[in-house]
Each structure stands twice: as C-alpha cells, then as structure tokens.
C-alpha positions in Angstrom: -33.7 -4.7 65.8 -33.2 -7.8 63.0 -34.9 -5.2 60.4 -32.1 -2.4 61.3 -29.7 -5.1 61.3 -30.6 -6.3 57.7 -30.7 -2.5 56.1 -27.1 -2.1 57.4 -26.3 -5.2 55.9 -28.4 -4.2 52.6 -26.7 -0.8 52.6 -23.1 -2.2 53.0 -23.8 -4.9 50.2 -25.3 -2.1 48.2 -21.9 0.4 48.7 -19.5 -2.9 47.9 -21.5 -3.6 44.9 -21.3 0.3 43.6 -17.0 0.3 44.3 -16.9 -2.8 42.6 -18.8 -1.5 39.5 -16.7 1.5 39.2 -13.2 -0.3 39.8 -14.5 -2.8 36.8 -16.6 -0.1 34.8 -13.8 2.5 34.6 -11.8 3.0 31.9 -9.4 5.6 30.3 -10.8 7.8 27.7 -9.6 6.9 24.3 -7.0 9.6 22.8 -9.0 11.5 20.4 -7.7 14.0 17.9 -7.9 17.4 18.0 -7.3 20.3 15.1 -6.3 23.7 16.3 -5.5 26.6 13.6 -2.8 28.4 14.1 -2.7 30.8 11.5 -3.6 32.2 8.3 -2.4 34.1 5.8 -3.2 35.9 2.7 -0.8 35.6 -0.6 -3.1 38.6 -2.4 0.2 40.8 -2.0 2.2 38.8 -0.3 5.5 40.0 1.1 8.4 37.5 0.5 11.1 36.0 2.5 14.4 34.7 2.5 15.1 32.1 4.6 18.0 29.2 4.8 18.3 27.4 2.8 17.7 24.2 5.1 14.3 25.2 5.8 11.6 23.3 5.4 9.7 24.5 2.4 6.1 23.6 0.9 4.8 24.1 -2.2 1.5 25.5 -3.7 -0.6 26.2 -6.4 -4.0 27.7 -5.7 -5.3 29.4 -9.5 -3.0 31.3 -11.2 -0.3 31.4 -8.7 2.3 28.6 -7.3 5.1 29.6 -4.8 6.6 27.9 -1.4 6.0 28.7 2.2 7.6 28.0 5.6 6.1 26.0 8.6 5.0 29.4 10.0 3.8 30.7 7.2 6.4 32.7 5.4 6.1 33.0 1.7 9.7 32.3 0.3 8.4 32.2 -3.8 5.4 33.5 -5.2 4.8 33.9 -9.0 1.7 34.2 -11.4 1.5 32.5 -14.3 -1.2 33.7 -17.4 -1.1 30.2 -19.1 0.4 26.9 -17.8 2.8 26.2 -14.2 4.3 23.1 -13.4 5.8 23.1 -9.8 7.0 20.1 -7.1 8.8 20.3 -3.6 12.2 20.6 -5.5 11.7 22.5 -8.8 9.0 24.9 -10.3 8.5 25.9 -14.3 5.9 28.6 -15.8 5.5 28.3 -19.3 3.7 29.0 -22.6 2.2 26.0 -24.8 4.3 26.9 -27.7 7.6 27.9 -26.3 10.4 25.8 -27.7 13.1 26.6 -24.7 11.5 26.7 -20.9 13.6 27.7 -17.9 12.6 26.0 -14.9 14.0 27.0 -11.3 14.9 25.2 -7.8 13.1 26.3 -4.3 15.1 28.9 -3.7 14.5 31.0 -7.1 17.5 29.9 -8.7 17.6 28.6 -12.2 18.2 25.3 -12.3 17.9 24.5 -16.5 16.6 24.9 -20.2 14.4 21.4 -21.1 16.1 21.4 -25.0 12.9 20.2 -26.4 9.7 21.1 -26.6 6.6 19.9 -24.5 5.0 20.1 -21.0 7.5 20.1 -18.2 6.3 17.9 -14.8 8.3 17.8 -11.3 7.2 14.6 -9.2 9.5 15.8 -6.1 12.9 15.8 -7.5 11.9 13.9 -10.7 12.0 16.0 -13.9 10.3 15.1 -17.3 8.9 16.7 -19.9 5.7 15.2 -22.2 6.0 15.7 -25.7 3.6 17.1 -28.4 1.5 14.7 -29.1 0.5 13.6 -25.5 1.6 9.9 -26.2 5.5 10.6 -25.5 7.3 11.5 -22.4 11.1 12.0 -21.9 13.2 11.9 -18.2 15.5 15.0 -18.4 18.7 15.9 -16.0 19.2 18.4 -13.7 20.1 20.4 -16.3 17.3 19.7 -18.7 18.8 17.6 -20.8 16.9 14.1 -22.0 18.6 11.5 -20.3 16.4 8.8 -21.6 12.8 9.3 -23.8 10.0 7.2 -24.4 8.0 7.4 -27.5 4.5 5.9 -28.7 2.1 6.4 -30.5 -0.7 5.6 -28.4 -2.2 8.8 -25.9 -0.7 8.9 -22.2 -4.2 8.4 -19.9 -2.1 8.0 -16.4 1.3 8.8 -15.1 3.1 8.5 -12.1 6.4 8.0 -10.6 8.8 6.7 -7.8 12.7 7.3 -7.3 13.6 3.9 -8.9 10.6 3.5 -11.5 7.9 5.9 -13.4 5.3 4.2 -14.3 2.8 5.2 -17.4 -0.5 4.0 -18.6 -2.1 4.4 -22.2 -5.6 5.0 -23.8 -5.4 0.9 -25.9 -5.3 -0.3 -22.0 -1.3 -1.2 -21.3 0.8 -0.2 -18.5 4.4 0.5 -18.7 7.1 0.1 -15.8 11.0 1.7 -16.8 14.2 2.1 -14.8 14.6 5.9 -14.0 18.5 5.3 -14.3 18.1 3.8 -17.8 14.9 4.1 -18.8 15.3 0.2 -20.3 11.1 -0.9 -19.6 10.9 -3.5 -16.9 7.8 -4.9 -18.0 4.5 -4.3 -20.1 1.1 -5.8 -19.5 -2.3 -4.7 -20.1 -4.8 -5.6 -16.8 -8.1 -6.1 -19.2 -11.3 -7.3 -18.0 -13.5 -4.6 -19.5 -15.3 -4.4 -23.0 -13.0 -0.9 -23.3 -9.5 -0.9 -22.0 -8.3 2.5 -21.1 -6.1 2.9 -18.4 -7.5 6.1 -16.1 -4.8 5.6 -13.1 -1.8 4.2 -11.8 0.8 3.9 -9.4 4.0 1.9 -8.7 5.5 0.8 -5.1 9.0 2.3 -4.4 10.1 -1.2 -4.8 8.4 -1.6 -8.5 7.0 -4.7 -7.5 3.2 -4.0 -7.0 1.2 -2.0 -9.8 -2.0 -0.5 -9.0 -4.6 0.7 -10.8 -8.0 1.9 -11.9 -9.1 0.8 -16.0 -11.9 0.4 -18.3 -15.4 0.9 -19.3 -18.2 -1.1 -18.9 -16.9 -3.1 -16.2 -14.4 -0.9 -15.0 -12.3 -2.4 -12.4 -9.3 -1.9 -9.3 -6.5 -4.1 -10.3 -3.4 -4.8 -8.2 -0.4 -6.6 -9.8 2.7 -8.3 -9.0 5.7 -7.7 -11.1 7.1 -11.4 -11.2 10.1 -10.8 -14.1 8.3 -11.1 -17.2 5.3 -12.5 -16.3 2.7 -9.4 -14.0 0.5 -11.3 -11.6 -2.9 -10.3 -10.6 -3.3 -10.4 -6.9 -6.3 -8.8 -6.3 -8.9 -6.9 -8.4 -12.6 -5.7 -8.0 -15.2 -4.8 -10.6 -16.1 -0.8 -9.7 -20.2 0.5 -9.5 -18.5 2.9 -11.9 -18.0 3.9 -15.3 -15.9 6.9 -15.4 -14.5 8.9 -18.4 -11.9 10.8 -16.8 -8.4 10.0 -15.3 -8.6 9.0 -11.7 -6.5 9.2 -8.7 -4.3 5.8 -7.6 -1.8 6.2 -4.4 -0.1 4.5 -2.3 -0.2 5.4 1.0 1.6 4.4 4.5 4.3 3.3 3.3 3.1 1.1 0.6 1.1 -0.7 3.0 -2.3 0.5 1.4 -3.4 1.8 -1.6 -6.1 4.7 -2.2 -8.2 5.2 -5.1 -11.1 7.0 -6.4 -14.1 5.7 -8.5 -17.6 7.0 -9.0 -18.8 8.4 -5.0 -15.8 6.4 -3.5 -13.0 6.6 -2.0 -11.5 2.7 -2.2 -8.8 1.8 -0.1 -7.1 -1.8 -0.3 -4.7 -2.4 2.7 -2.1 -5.1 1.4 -1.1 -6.7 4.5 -4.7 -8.0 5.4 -5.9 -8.3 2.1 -8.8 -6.4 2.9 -10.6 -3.5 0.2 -12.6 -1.0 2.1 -15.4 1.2 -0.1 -16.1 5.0 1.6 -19.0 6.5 0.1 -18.4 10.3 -0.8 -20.1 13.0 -3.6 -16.8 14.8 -4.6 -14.1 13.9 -7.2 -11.0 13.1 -5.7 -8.1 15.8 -6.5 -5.6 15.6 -3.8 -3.8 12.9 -1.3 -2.1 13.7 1.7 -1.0 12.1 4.8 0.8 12.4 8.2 2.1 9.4 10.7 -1.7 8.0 11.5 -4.0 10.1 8.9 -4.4 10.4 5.5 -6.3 13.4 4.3 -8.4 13.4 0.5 -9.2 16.7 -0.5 -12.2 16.4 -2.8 -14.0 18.6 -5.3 -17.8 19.4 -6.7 -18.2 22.3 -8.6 -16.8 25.0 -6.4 -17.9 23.0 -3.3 -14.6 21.1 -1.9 -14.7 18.2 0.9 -11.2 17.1 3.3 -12.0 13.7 4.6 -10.1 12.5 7.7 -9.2 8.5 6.8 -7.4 6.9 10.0 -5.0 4.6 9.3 -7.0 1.6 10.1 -9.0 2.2 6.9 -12.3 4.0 8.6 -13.5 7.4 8.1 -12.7 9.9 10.7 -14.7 13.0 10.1 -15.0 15.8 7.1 -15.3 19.1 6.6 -16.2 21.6 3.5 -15.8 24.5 2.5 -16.8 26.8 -0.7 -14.0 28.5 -3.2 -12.8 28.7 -6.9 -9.5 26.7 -6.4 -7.8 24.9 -3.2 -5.2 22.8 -2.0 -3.9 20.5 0.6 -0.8 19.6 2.2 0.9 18.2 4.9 4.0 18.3 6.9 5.4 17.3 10.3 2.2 16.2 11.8 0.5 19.6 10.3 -2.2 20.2 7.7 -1.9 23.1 5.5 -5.2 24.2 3.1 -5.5 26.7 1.0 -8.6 28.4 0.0 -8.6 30.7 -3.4 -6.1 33.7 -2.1 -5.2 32.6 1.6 -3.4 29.5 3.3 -4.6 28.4 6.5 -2.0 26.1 9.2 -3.7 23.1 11.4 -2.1 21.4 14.0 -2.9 18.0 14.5 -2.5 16.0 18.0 -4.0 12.9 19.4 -4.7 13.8 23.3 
C-alpha cells in the first residue's frame, strides 16, 4: 500500500512539474515576415492608362525602356529610348548625346521644359540638373530648364548625389563639395584623404547637410563619415576597406538618416549613427540599387547577368536573399510593397510581418 501511495505521489509531482514547465517554457512565436506576389505584368506591349492625377505613381527603367506604373500595376507612361534616358519620380528626359535643346516631361506626359544648354540631364526626385560636356561641370536648372545656379571645374565629377536643401558632388583629385540648392553658394570643401590615391568613388549628404558620407581612395581605400562644423569638416568615424575598387560606388543613407549603407569589394557596409556601430555583410554582387520600406531595406545587387535582392532588417542583420537571372532589372518600393522588374515584366510583393 506505501509503494501505491508513493507512485501517486510520484505521478502528481511528475504532472505539477510538466504544467509548470509549459506555463514557464511557453512563449509567443516571434512575428516573422512573409512575401506574397500579387501580380505580374508584362510591359512588351503594354497597354497604357490614364489615371488621376493624385495617384500614386512609380517609376522604371528596365533596358531600353523607362515609364511609371500604379500600385496595381497599371502602366501610366511607357517610352523607348535608342540612346540615353534620364527619369525620377517627378520628371523623365530621352535624349541624344549631341542634342543642343532636350525636352524633358512631368509624370503625367506633359512637357515640363527645354534645358538651354547642352549636356546630360539627371532628375533626383524633383531635383533637376544637367552635367555639362566635359564631365567635370554640373548646373541646377528650374522647372522650366533654365540654370538657376552652375558649378564649373575642371577636375572630373566621380560621385554625385543630392538632398532637397544640398547636392553634394565628389571629384577624381579626392575633394568633396557641399552647395545650397537655393543659391548654389558652396557650404564647404574638404578632401577626406588617407589613401596613397585620392579619388572620390561615392557620396551622400544628410537632409540636414551636416553629416557627409563616403567611400574614397586606392590603396587604402577607406568609409569616411564627416561632420560639417562651419568651415572646419570633422571626421567622426572612418574604416580602412579590404578593397580597392576602380569604379564609383553606392553611399546611402537610409532610415531616416539614422544609418548609412555602402558598398565595397563583397560588402555591403552599414554604419548605424546612433550606436556608433559599422556592420560588414559579406556578398558576391556589385551593389546597383537601394530601397527600403518602414523596417527593411532591400539592395538589389548585380554579377554578370546574375542579380541578388538582399533582405537587411533594420537592426543592421541580414534577413534572407533571393536571385534571379536576366539582362537588366530593377527594384523599388512603396507603401510597405516591393516592386522588381525582371528584363520585360514587373512583378508586385507584398510585405507583412505576421
């Protein structure tokens, strides 16, 4: 009877012990994300549509072809170009390497201006410039086309970019220039050095102009971030590169300037400015496209004909990738959605954390 008496005891310890575990084992499943398509479509003969004009449009550029679409995959402009395109979210040109007048239009097909000089017309969103022969001059034209402010040097452009307040351009002897978009008076010029051949390869500015980033050099090529103090650029953080590229480079900031992507030989580097730490992510592709959404950032990467999207959570840590084969591609985002396009079709992917 004491044996019985035990193995009821035993049994009833043993049950206690098993709730117990459960209630302290269990835990909710963390929210992972999930990508569903929802559609694709082919822009071989595409049929175009109107739509208002406060709808949401995106922009593309897959070979010899640029145009917008709608969130569900309506193509509202689609032209092909036989030599050179230039095309943002705002305004599109197609053009001719010695044409002397070029007509660009807005996103809804509608001439916008004549650029009244000659050169290479570029859209940053709705920024407007135009570089001029000689690749080491740029100019900031109007709505109209008209140069409202120009910049000229001698020395080749290597990098450009540009924010609503500043534009920010980097040159082949190794200096960086910051200007006022309103004026176009410079704001400062430095040069970040510390290799034995100063070239700079790329560059971005914060919407605030005060942080520069950027990727320069050879032999000893180096990330560099600087403050803009007035007249005197501090260096707040830089890191010699395991690279020693000869071709311009993608520099972004990301999350609302909170981090900073770049590309160097097999990496993706990402620097995250508010704890100070610089993450390395191995890869095998050249870095062509940045894109991002509320918690990702997508880098659409390219080898040959072989291109790569890597998935980068906003924690600085590499999510997941996926490839895929074709002659020319694209990226882009919108509302939480990622849009690819692959050679003569663009694909939609919904993104959701459940």
């Amino acid at each position: 009877m004491k044996n019985k008496k035990h193995i009821h005891i035993f049994i009833l310890l043993a049950i206690f012990f098993i709730i117990i575990y459960i209630v302290l084992a269990a835990k909710p499943l963390g929210k992972e994300y999930h990508f569903t398509p929802e559609w694709r479509k082919s822009i071989s003969t595409p049929t175009i549509k109107n739509v208002p004009i406060e709808t949401q449009q995106i922009y593309f550029k897959l070979g010899q072809s640029i145009g917008y679409f709608t969130e569900d995959g309506q193509i509202t402009t689609f032209k092909t170009f036989p030599s050179k395109a230039s095309i943002s979210s705002e305004y599109y040109a197609i053009y001719n390497t010695d044409d002397t007048h070029i007509q660009f239009y807005n996103k809804e097909n509608v001439e916008q201006g004549i650029f009244e000089v000659p050169g290479f017309p570029f859209f940053e969103e709705d920024r407007i410039y135009i570089f001029l022969p000689g690749g080491a001059s740029f100019a900031k034209c109007n709505l109209q086309g008209n140069v409202i402010w120009a910049n000229e040097n001698t020395i080749p452009i290597t990098a450009f970019s540009s924010k609503s307040q500043y534009t920010a351009s980097g040159y082949a002897d190794g200096s960086i220039r910051i200007f006022d978009n309103e004026t176009g008076i410079e704001s400062i010029e430095f040069a970040p050095g510390g290799s034995d051949y100063s070239v700079i390869l790329g560059i971005d500015v914060s919407a605030d102009g005060t942080l520069i980033a950027s990727v320069s050099g050879h032999n000893k090529q180096r990330f560099v971030l600087t403050k803009n103090e007035g007249t005197q650029p501090k260096i707040i953080f830089h890191t010699f590169l395991d690279s020693d590229m000869n071709r311009r480079t993608v520099v972004r900031f990301c999350d609302n300037d909170k981090r900073i992507l770049y590309n160097f030989e097999n990496y993706i580097g990402i620097y995250n400015i508010e704890t100070q730490k610089n993450t390395d992510i191995k890869i095998d592709k050249t870095v062509i496209a940045i894109e991002e959404t509320d918690s990702l950032i997508f880098v659409l990467g390219k080898k040959g004909n072989e291109y790569t999207v890597y998935i980068i959570e906003k924690t600085d840590t590499l999510q997941g990738s996926f490839s895929f084969t074709a002659d020319t591609a694209f990226i882009k985002t919108c509302n939480n959605n990622l849009y690819i396009g692959q050679d003569t079709s663009i694909s939609k992917v919904k993104i959701s954390k459940e």
